[in-house]
C-alpha positions in Angstrom: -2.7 18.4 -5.4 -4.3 15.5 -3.0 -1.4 13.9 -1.0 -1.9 10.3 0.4 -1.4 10.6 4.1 -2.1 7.1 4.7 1.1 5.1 5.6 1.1 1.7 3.3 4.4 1.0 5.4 2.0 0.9 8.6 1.6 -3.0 8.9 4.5 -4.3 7.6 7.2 -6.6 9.5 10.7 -4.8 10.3 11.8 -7.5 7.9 9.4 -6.5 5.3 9.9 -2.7 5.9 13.7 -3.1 5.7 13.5 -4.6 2.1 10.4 -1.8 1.1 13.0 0.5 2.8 15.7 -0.9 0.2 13.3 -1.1 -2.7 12.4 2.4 -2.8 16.1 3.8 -2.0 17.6 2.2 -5.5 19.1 -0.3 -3.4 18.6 -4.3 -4.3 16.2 -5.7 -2.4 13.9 -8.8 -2.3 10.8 -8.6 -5.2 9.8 -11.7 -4.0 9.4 -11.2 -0.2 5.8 -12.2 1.0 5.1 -8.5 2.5 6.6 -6.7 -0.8 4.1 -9.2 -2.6 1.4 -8.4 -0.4 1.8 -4.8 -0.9 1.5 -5.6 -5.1 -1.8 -7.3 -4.3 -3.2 -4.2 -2.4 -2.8 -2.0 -5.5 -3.7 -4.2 -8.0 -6.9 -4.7 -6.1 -7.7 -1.3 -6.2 -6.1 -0.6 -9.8 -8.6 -3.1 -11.3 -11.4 -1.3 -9.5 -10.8 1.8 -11.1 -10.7 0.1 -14.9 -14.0 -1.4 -14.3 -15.6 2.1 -13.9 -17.6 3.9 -16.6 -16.3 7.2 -17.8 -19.5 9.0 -15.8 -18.6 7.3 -12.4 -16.1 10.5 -11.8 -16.1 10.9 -7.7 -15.0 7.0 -7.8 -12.0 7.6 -10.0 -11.1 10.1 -8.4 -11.3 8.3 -5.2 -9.5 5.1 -6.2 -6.4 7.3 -7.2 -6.8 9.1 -4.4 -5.9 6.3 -2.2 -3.8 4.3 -5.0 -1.3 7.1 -5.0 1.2 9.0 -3.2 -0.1 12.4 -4.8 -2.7 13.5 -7.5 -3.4 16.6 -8.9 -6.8 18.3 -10.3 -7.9 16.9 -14.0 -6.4 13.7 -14.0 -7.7 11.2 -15.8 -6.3 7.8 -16.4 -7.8 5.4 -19.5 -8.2 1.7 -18.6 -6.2 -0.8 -18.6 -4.4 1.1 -16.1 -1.6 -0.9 -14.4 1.3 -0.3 -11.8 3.2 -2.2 -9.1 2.5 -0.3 -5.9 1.1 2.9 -6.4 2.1 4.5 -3.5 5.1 5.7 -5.5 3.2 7.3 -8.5 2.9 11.1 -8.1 0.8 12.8 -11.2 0.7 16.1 -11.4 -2.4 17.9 -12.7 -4.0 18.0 -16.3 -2.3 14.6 -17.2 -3.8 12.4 -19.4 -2.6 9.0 -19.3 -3.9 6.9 -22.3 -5.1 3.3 -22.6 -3.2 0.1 -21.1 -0.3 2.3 -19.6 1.5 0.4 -17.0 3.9 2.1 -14.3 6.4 -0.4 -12.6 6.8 2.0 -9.6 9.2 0.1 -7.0 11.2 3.6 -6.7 9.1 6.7 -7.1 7.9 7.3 -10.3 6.7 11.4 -10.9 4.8 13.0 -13.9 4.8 16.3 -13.4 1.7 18.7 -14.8 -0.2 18.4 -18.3 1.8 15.2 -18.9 0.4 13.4 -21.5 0.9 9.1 -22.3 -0.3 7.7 -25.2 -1.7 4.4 -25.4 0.6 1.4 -24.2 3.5 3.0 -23.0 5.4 1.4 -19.9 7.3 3.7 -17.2 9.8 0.8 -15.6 11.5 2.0 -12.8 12.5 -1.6 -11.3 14.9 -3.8 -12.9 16.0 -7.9 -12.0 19.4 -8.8 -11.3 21.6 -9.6 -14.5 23.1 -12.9 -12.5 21.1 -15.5 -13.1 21.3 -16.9 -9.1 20.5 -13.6 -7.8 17.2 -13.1 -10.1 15.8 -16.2 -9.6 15.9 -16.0 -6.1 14.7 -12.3 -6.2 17.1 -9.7 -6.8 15.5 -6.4 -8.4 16.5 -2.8 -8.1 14.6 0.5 -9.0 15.4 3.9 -10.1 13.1 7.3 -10.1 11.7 8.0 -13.3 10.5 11.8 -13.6 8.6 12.8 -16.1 8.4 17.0 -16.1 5.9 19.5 -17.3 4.6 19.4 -20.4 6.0 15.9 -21.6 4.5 14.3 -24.7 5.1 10.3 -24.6 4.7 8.8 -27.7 2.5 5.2 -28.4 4.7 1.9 -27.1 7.2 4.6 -25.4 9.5 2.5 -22.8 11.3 4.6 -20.1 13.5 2.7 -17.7 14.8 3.6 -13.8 17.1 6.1 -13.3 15.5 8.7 -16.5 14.5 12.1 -16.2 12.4 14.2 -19.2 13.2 17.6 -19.6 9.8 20.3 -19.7 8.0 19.9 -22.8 10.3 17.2 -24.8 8.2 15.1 -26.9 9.2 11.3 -27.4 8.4 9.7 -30.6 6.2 6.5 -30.3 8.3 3.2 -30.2 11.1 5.2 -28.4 13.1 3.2 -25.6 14.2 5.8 -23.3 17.6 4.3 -21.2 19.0 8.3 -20.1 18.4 11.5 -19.6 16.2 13.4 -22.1 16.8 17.4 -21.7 13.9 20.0 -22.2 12.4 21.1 -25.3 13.6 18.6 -27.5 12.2 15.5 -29.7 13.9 12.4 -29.1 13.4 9.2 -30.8 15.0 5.6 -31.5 16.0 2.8 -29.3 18.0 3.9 -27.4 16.5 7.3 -27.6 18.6 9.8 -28.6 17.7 14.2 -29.1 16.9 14.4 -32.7 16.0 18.7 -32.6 15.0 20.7 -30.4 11.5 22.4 -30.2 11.2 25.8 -31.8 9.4 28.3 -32.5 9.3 27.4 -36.3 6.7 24.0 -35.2 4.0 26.1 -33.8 1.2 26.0 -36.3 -0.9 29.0 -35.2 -3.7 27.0 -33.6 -3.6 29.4 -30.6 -3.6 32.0 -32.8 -6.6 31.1 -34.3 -8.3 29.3 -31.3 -7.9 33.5 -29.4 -9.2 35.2 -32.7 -12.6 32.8 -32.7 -13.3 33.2 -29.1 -12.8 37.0 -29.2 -15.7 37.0 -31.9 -18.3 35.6 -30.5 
């Protein structure tokens, strides 16, 4: 795991570090303040950078989300059209796989833990704007964590808001809208995603079985 040592925080204005302060504490802060936009600029600077890399250009990946994020682990590869909101508040653990036009609203930390997979177009929201309509046009938003533990199987379109945590190896099924906690070892599915079974022994199909038995033989 490669931690981000750099401090984004570093140039900000005690007014702009009190409301990035707020933002990533789940309190409601200003979305629109000039320093929390600057910040959004910065990463999407460096996001678009990394989706206009060819798959050989490895050690430049590697190094673009190595300074987008707050942590990445070893075998990590991202499929453009990447997209987030800060960065600094992503943390992927190692042998994720994040497929294409995934986009991670990270105002509040945001953590995948290791051999997460995405499928193509899901969102991880962890910011919300005020319900009053005076409040969010003049900039209200709030953010929860979103954690996302081992083993995690997101499904294609798969929406999960602030506040949710994945249990170790669920899987969610693709269109899902994921609005609370999902516990381990289950598939969940629907909108609002709800536990549908859990994971048992009886869905293993004997691929690793199989996979052993051929490698032995040669």
């Amino acid at each position: 795991m490669t931690v981000n040592t750099y401090d984004v925080t570093a140039d900000l204005t005690p007014e702009g570090l009190a409301e990035w302060k707020r933002m990533v504490a789940g309190e409601v802060y200003e979305d629109s303040h000039p320093e929390i936009e600057r910040k959004r600029v910065e990463a999407k600077k460096l996001f678009r950078a990394y989706n206009q890399l060819d798959y050989d250009q490895e050690a430049e990946r590697r190094a673009i989300m190595e300074q987008l994020f707050a942590a990445v682990g070893e075998d990590v590869f991202i499929e453009p059209n990447f997209r987030c909101e800060m960065g600094r508040n992503i943390t992927i653990g190692s042998h994720a796989y994040i497929n294409f036009d995934c986009v991670m609203l990270d105002n509040a930390p945001i953590t995948l833990g290791d051999y997460v997979w995405i499928a193509p177009m899901v969102g991880l929201f962890a910011t919300n704007h005020a319900l009053d309509f005076e409040e969010r046009k003049n900039g209200a938003c709030q953010a929860k964590p979103i954690v996302i533990e081992d083993g995690v199987w997101l499904g294609g379109h798969v929406t999960v808001l602030g506040g949710v945590t994945i249990g170790r190896g669920s899987v969610i099924g693709a269109g899902s809208v994921v609005t609370h906690d999902i516990p381990a070892g289950v598939v969940a599915v629907g909108n609002p995603a709800r536990v549908l079974r859990p994971i048992t022994e009886a869905d293993k199909t004997g691929f690793c079985e199989r996979i052993a038995a051929r490698n032995a033989a040669r």
